[in-house]
N, CA, C and O of each residue as an XYZ file, in Angstrom:
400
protein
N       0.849     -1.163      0.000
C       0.000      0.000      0.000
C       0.900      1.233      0.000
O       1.857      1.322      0.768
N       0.594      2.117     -0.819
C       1.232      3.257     -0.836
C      -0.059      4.425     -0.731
O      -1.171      4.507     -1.254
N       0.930      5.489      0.492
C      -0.036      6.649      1.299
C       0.697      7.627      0.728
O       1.920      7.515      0.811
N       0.120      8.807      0.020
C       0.815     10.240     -0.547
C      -0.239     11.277     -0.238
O      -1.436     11.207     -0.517
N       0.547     12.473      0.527
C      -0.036     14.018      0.505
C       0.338     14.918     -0.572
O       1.413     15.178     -1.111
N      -0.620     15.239     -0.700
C      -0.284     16.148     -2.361
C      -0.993     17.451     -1.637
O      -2.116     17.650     -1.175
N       0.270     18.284     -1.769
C      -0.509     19.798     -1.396
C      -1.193     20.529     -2.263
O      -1.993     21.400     -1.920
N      -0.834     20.120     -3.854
C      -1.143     21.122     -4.742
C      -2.879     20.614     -5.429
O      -3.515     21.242     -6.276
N      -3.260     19.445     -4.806
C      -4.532     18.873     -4.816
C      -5.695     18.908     -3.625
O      -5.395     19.287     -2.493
N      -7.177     18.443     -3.999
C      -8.090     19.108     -2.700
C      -7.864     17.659     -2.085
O      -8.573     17.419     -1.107
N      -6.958     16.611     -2.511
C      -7.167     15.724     -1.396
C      -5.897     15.553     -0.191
O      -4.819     16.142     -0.121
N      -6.415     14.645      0.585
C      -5.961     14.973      2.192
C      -4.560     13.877      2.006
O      -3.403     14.108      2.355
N      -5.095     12.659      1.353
C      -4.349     11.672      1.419
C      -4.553     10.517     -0.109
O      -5.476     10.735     -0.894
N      -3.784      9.598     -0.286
C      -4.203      9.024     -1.687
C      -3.677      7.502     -0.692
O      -2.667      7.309     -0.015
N      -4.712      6.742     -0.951
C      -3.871      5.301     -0.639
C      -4.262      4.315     -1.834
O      -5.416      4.283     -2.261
N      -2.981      3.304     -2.486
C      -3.229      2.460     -3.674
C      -2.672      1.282     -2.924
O      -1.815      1.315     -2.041
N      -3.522     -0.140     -3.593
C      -3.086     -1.452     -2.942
C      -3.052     -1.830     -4.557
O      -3.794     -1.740     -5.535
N      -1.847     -2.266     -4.252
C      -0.965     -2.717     -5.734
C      -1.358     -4.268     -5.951
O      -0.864     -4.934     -5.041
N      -2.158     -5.131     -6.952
C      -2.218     -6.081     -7.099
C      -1.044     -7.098     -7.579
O      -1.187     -8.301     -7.802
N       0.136     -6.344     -7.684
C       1.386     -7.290     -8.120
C       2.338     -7.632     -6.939
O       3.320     -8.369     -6.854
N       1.690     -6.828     -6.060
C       2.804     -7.174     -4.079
C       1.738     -8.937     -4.110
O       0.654     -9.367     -4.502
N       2.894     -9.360     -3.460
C       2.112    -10.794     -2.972
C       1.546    -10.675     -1.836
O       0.675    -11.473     -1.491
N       1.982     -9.562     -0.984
C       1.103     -8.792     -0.050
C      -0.658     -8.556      0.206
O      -1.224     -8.402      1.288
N      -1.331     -8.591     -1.301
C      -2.332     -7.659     -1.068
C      -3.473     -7.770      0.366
O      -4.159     -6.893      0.891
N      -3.315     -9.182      0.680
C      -4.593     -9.068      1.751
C      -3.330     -8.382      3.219
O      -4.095     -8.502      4.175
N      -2.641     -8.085      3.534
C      -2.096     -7.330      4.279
C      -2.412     -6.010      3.956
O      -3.161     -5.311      4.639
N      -1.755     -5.590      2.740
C      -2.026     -3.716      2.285
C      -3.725     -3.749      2.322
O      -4.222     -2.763      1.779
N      -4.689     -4.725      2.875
C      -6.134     -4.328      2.721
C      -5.992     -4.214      4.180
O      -6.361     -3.151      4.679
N      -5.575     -5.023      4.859
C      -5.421     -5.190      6.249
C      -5.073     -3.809      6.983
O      -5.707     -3.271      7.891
N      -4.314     -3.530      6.577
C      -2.789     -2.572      7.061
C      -3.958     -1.136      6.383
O      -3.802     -0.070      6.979
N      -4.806     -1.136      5.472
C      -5.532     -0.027      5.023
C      -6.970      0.114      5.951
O      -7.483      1.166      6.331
N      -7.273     -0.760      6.102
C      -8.233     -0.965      7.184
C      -7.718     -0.373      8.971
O      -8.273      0.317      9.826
N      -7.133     -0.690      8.930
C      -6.288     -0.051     10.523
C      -6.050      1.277     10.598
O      -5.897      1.828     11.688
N      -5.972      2.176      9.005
C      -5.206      3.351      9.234
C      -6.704      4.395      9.056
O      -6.883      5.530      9.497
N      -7.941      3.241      7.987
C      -8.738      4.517      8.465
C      -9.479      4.485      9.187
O     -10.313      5.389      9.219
N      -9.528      3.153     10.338
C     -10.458      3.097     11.382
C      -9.879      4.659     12.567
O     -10.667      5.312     13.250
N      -8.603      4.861     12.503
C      -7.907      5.603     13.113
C      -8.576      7.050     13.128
O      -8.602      7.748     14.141
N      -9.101      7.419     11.933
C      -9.927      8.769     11.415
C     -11.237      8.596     11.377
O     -11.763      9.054     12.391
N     -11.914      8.169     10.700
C     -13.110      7.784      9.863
C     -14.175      6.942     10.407
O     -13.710      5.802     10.382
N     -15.318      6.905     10.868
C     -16.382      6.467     11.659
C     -16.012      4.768     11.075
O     -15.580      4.514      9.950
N     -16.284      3.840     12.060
C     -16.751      2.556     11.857
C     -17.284      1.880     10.238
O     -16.894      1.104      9.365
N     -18.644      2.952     10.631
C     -19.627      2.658      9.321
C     -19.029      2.636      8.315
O     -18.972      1.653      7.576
N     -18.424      3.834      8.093
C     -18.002      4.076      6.815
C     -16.410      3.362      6.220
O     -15.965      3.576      5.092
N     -15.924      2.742      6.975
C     -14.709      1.785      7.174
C     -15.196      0.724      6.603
O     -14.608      0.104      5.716
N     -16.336      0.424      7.078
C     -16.635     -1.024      6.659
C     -17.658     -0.857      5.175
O     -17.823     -1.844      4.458
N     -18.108      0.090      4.931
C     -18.564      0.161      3.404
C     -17.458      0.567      2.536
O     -17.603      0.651      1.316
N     -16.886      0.699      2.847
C     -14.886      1.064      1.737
C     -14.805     -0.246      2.020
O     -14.875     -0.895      0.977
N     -14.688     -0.921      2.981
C     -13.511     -2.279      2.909
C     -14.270     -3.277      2.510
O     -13.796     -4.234      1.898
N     -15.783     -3.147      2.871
C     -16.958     -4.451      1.539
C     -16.329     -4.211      0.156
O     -16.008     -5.037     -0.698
N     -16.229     -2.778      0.150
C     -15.759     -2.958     -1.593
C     -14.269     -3.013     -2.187
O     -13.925     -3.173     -3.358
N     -13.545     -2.846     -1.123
C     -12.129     -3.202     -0.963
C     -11.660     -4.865     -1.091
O     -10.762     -5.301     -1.811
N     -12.559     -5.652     -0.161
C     -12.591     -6.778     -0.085
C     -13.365     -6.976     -1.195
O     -12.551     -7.772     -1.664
N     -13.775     -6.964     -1.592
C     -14.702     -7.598     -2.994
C     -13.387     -7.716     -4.360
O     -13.555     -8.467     -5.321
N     -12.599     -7.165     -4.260
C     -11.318     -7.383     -5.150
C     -10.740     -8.246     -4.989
O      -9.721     -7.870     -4.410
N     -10.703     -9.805     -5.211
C      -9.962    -10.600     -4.679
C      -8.752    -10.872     -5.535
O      -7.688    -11.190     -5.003
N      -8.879    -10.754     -6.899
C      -7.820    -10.984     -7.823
C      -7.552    -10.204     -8.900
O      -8.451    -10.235     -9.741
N      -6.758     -9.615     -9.124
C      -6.343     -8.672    -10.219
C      -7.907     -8.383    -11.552
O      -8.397     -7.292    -11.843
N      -8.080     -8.954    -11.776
C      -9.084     -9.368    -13.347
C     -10.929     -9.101    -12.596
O     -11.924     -9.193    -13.315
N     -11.005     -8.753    -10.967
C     -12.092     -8.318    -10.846
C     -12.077     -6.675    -11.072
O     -11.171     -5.871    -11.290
N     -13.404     -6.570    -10.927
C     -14.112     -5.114    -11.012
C     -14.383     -4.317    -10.121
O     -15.328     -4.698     -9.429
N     -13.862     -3.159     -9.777
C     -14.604     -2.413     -9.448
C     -15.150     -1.225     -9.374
O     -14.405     -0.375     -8.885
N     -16.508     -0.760     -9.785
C     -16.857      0.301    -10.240
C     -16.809      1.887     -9.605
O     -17.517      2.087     -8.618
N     -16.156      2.796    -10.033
C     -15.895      3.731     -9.057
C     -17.160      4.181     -8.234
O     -18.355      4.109     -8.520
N     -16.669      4.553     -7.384
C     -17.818      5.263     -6.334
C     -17.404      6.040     -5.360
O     -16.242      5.868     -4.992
N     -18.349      7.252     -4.581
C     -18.084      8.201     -3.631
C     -18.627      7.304     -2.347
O     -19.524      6.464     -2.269
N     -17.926      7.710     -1.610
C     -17.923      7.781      0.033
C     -18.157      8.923      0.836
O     -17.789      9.990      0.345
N     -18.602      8.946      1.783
C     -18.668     10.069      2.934
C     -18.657      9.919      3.945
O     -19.263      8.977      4.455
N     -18.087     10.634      4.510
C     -18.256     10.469      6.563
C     -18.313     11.045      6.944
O     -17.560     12.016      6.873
N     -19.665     10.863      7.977
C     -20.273     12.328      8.503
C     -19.518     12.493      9.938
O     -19.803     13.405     10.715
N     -18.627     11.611     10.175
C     -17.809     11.869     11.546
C     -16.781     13.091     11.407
O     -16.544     13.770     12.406
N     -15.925     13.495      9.694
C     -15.012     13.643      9.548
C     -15.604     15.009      8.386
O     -15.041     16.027      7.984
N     -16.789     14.507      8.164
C     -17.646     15.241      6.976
C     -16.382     15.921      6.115
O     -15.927     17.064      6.065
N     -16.001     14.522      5.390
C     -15.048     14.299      4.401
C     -15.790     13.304      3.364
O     -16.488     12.352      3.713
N     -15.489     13.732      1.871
C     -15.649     12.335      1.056
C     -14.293     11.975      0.267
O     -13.223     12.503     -0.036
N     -14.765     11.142      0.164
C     -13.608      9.682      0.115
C     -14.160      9.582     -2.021
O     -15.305      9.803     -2.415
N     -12.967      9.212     -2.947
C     -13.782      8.408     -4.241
C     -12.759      7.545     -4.355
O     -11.611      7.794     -3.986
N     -13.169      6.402     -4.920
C     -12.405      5.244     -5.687
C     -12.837      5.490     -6.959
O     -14.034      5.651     -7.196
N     -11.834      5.544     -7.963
C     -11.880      5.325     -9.272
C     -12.007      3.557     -9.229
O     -11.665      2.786     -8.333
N     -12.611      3.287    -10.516
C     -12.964      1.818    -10.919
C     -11.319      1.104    -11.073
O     -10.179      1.556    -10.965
N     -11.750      0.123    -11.298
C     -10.216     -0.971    -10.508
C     -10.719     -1.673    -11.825
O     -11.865     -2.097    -11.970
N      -9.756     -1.739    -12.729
C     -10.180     -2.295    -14.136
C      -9.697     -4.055    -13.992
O      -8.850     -4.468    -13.200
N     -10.272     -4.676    -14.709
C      -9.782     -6.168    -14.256
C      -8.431     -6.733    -15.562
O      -8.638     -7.529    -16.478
N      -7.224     -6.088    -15.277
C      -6.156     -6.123    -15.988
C      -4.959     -6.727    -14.870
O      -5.115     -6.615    -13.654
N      -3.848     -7.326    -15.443
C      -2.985     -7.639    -14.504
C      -2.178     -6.642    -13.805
O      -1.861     -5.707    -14.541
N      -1.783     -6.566    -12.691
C      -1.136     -5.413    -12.246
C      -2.220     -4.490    -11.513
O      -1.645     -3.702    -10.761
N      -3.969     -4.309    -11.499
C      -4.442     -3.833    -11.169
C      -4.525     -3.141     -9.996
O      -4.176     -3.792     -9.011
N      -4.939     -1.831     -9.768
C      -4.833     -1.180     -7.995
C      -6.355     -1.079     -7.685
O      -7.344     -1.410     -8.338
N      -6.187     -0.464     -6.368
C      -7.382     -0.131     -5.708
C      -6.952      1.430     -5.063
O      -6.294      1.436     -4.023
N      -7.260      2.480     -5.574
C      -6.887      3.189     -5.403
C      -7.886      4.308     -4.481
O      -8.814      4.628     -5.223
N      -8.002      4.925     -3.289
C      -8.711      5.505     -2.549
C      -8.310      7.079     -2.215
O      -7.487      7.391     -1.354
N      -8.985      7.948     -2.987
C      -8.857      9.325     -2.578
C      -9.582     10.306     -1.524
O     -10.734     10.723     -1.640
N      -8.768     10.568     -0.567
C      -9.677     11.188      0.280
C      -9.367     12.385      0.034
O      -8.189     12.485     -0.307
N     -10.151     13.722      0.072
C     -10.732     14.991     -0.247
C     -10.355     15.696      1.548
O     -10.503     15.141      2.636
N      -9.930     16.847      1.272
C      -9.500     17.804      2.325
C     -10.618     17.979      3.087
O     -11.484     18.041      2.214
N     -11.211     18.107      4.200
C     -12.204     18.345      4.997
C     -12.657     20.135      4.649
O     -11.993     21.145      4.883
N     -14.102     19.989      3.984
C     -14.652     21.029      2.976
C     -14.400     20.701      1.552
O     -15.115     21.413      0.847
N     -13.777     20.025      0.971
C     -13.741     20.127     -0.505
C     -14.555     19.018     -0.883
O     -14.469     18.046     -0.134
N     -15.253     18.930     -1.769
C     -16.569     18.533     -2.448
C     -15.808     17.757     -3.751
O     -15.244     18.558     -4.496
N     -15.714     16.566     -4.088
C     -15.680     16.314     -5.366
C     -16.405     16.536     -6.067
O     -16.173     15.863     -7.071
N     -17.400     17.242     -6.212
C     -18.742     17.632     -7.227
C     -19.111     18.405     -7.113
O     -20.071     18.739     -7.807
């Protein structure tokens, strides 16, 4: 899993789980721990249903927004194309900035 702050963007943090680490159910693991740390329960566990729903490079998944009203932050995943090498990539948005 790789975590990056980008100042010159509205998001807070970027985390990607690389489908070519032999790692991946750790970097889901290890991604799960860091946003229970911030981010309400609820909304931990509707990212990581669809986090976990990636089990092997060649699945799908379709992008979608998140929100948390603990942090009243949203969260987007771009779609996770089913190619080898595939990521799961999770953008969280600066607290006030709106992807839309």
């Amino acid at each position: 899993m790789v975590a990056a702050s980008k100042d010159e963007t509205s998001y807070e943090v970027v985390f990607t789980i690389g489908f070519l680490k032999k790692d991946v159910e750790k970097q889901k693991d290890d991604l799960e721990k860091i946003l229970l740390q911030k981010f309400s329960e609820d909304t931990v566990k509707e990212i990581m249903s669809v986090v976990r729903s990636k089990v092997k490079d060649t699945d799908v998944i379709e992008a979608r927004y998140f929100y948390d009203k603990k942090t009243d932050q949203y969260m987007y995943m771009p779609k996770s194309w089913p190619i080898r090498g595939s990521t799961i990539t999770l953008y969280v948005y600066r607290k006030g900035d709106k992807p839309f």
